[in-house]
Each structure stands twice: as C-alpha cells, then as structure tokens.
C-alpha positions, 0 to 999 in steps of 0.5 A, a space after each residue: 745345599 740350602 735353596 731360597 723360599 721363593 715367596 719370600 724376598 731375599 735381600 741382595 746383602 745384610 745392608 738391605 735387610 737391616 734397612 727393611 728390619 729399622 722400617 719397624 717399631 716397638 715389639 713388631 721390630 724386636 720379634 722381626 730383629 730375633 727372627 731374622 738374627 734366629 735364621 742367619 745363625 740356623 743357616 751359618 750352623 748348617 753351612 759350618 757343619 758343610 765346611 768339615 765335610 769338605 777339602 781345599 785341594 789345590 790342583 796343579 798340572 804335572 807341568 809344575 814338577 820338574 821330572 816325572 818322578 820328582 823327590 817329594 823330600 819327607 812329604 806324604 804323597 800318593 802316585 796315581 795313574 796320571 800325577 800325584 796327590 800331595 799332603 801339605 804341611 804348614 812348616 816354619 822353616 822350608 829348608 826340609 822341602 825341596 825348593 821346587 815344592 816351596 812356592 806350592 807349599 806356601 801357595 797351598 798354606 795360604 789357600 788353607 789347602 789340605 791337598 795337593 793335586 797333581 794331575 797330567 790333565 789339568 793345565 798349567 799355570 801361569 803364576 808357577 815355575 814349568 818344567 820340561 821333561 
C-alpha cells in the first residue's frame, strides 16, 4: 500500500493541484508540471499491478439460494462447509442459468465480479429474492 510523505502537502483532489502547479511560470512550472504528471503515472502503475493481483467477489448469504443443495445449471462451483463459491460467467443469453442465479449473475457481471460467494455467515440482502428452507 502506498503511504503519504508526511512533509509534504497532499492535495484534497487534482483541482487543488493543478491550482498550486498554474501559481508557477516559465521552466520552474514545466519541471514542477513533469514531476507531478511523473508521480501520478508511478503511483497509477503501482496501483494497476495491485488490481491483477486482487478478485471482485460478490458475497451473498446462503439465504439467496432457494434449497440447501440448489442446481447451479453448467456453472463451476465448489461446496464448502458452510455455502459455496461460484464462478460467473458473462452470458448473452440467460436461458442456460437457473432463473434463481439470473439477477446474481447480472448483478456479479455489473460489479465486474470474478466470484461468488455463498456463505451461511453473511447476512442477506435486502435487493435479492430469500428462500426458505
């Protein structure tokens, strides 16, 4: 994680730094321009290599499946001891899911998750269908 360099100001947004780099003229506001546009395009290259590095997981409670053991259709999914993880995949037509895992489907391919979990422990939500069982 990257951490501030306290004797230095950080600006509360781009506005208020672009501000601050105007104040200057002639080569001081060049150099200052290519420092700062050099440090914001380090510090994006250190969070891009962060983002492969990480997963989107949508978590759900168990409460969102509509049996213990529900039919997952052709979908990869693992049990585990107290739910089960799902892979998502984006799907032009939905007809091949069961209609139970549609909204969640859509829901985790709008969030740009790479999985679903499902777990006993994690309360349910108030914007998808509960079962129970």
């Amino acid at each position: 994680m990257l951490k501030e360099i306290g004797i230095f100001h950080t600006p509360k947004n781009w506005e208020e730094l672009q501000t601050w780099l105007t104040r200057l003229n002639g080569p001081e506001a060049v150099l200052a321009t290519t420092a700062a546009m050099m440090a914001w395009n380090l510090a994006a290259s250190f969070t891009k290599e962060k983002e492969g590095d990480t997963e989107q997981v949508l978590m759900l409670s168990t409460a969102h499946m509509p049996f213990t053991k529900p039919d997952f259709g052709a979908l990869r999914v693992v049990e585990f001891q107290y739910g089960y993880v799902l892979w998502p995949v984006a799907v032009e037509d939905y007809a091949s899911i069961p209609e139970w895992l549609v909204p969640i489907i859509k829901m985790a391919n709008k969030k740009e998750c790479t999985l679903v979990l499902f777990d006993a422990g994690i309360p349910a939500r108030e914007d998808l269908q509960k079962w129970e069982w």
